[in-house]
N, C-alpha and C positions, 0 to 999 in steps of 0.2 A: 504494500500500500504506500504510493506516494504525498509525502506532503503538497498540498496546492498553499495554502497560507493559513496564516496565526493569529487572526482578528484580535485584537485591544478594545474590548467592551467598555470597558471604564473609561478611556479615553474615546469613546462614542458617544456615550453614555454624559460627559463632561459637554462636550460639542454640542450633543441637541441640548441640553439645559443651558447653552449660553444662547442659541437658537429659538428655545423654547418650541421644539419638535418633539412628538412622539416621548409624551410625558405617560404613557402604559410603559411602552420598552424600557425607558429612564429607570421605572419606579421598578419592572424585573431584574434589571441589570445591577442595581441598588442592594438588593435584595439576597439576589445570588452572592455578590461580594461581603454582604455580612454576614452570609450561613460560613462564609469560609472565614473569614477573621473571626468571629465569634468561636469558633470550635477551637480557631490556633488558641486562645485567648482561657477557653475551657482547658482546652489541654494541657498550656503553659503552667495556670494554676493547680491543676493536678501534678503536675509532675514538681512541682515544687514543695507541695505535702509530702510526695510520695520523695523525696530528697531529702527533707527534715528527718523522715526517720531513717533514710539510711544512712546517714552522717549520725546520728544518734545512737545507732546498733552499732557502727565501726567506732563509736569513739570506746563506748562500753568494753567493746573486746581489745582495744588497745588503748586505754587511756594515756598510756606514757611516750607511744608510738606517733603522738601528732605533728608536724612540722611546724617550727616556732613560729611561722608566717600563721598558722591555722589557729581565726577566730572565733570557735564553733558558734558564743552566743551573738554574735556581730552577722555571721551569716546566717544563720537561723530564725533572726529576726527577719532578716532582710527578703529571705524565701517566704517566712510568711504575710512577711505586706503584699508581696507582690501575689499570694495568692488571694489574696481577701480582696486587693482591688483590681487584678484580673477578673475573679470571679465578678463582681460587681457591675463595672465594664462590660462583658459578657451576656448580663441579664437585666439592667436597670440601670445603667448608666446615659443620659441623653447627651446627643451630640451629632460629630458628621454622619453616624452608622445608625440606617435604619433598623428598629427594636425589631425582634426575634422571638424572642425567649417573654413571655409575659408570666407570671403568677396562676393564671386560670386553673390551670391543670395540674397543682402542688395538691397534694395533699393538706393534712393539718400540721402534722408532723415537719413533711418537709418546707411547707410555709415560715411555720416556725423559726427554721432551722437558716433560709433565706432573709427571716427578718433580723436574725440574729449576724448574720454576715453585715448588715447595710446598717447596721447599729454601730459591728467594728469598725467598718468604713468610715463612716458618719458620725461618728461619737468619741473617737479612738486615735484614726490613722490620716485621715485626711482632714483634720482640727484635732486641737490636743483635748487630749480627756482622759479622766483618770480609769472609766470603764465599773465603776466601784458597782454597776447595778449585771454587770454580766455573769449566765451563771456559776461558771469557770473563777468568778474573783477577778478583781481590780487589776488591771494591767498595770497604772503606775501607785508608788506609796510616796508622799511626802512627809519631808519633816522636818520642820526649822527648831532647831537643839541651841538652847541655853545650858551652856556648861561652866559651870561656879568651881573656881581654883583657888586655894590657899596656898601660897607660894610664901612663905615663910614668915607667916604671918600677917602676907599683906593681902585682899581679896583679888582674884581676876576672874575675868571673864569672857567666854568668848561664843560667837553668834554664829553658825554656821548651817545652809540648808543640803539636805540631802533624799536623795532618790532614787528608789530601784523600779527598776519595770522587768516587766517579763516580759518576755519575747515572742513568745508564741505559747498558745494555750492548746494541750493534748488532745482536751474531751471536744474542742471545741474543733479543732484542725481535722479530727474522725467524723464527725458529723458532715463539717464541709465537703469532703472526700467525699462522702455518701452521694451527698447533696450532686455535688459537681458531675457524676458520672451517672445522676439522672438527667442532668441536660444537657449531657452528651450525647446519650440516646435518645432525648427530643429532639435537638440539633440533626442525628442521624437520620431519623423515621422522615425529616424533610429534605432533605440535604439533594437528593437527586429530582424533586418535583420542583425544589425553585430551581435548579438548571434547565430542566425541562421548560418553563413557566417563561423563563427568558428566552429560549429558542424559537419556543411557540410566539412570542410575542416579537421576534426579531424578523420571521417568516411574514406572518402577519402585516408586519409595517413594510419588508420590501416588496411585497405583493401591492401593497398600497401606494408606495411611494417610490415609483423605481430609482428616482436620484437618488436614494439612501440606498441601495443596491451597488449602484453604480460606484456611490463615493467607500465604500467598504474596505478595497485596496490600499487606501490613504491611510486606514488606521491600521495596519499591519502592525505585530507586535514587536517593539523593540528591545530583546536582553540585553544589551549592552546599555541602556537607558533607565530597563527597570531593575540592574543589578548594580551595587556599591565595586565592584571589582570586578575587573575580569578571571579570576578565579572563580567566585562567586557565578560570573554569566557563565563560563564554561560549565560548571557543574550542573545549573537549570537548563541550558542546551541539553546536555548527554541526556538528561532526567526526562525532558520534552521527548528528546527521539524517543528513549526506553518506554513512553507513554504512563511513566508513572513517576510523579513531584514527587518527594519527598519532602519534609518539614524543612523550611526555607532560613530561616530566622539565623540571626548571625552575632556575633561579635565582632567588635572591632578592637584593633591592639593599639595600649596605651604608647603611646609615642617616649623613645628615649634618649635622654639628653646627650 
């Protein structure tokens, strides 16, 4: 089977909205590109629970074996904000990405359990808070300490505040887990009907509108434009031929002096 071309929907999809054309295709092509970030976004967070505890069980088995670079509670925090507002993101977060994921179809249990994510988010991580009403216990503790000295007979005194937080909370991060890998499976159960939903609506509009037919070659896809590197482009090339992406997402390396 030969490739004929690689249409750039998004970048079609950009063009009639500056146009104000064929605002159905816009809104499937929209659509289609949130089932996919939305899942990367799902997954992201999952696998960043699913991190916590394997950095958790290898410290366990080698406590003295860590490399002095290695901040276990510095990254473990850090994995789990980004699960809490990935997930968030993901399901309730408004912005460029059309919503997906709505509440309807939660349970009571896992309503719950989603209300308690946008609580950390919202109460927590994206504003400070101490979390004192979550069920897990207070993420941060204050405490500004008066400490009274007698130094040889003469009084001192000294004022100083301090604070611990935790980093991530156990019962709280299994729940999410749970949570996350049910709408993933909602994500999934739709996942090939909104690509469908956009083809059908792409058919549609060049039956209607043959210019928009015609101009379709113009958006052809560019890797080298939608890749940070030409490693990076060469990799999603091979991937395109193989006809199957693999998880795109990257790092980039700190610069050294």
């Amino acid at each position: 089977m030969q490739l004929v071309a690689r249409i750039d929907l998004i970048r079609l999809a950009r063009h009639l909205t500056d146009t104000g054309g064929h605002p159905a295709l816009v809104k499937a092509i929209e659509r289609a590109a949130a089932a996919g970030s939305s899942r990367e976004d799902l997954r992201s967070a999952l696998a960043s629970l699913d991190q916590i505890v394997r950095i958790q069980e290898q410290s366990d088995a080698a406590p003295d074996g860590t490399p002095g670079w290695f901040d276990e509670t510095t990254i473990t925090g850090g994995l789990f904000v980004q699960a809490v507002v990935l997930y968030a993101r993901a399901t309730a977060t408004t912005g460029d990405r059309r919503p997906l994921l709505g509440e309807a179809k939660l349970t009571v249990e896992q309503r719950a359990i989603h209300d308690e994510a946008m609580d950390y988010r919202n109460k927590a991580i994206a504003h400070f808070g101490r979390g004192e009403a979550f069920s897990d216990g207070p993420l941060v503790k204050e405490a500004v300490l008066l400490s009274l000295y007698n130094d040889n007979g003469r009084p001192k005194k000294q004022i100083g505040a301090y604070t611990t937080r935790a980093q991530h909370r156990v019962g709280f991060s299994a729940r999410l887990a749970t949570l996350i890998e049910v709408r993933l499976a909602e994500i999934s159960a739709r996942y090939q009907a909104l690509f469908d939903a956009a083809d059908a609506e792409l058919e549609e509009a060049v039956q209607a509108d043959p210019n928009l037919g015609r101009a379709l070659p113009g958006f052809e896809f560019n890797i080298d434009a939608f890749c940070t590197s030409p490693d990076a482009a060469a990799r999603l090339q091979a991937q395109l031929d193989a006809g199957s992406v693999e998880d795109m997402d990257y790092t980039v390396q700190v610069p050294k002096p």
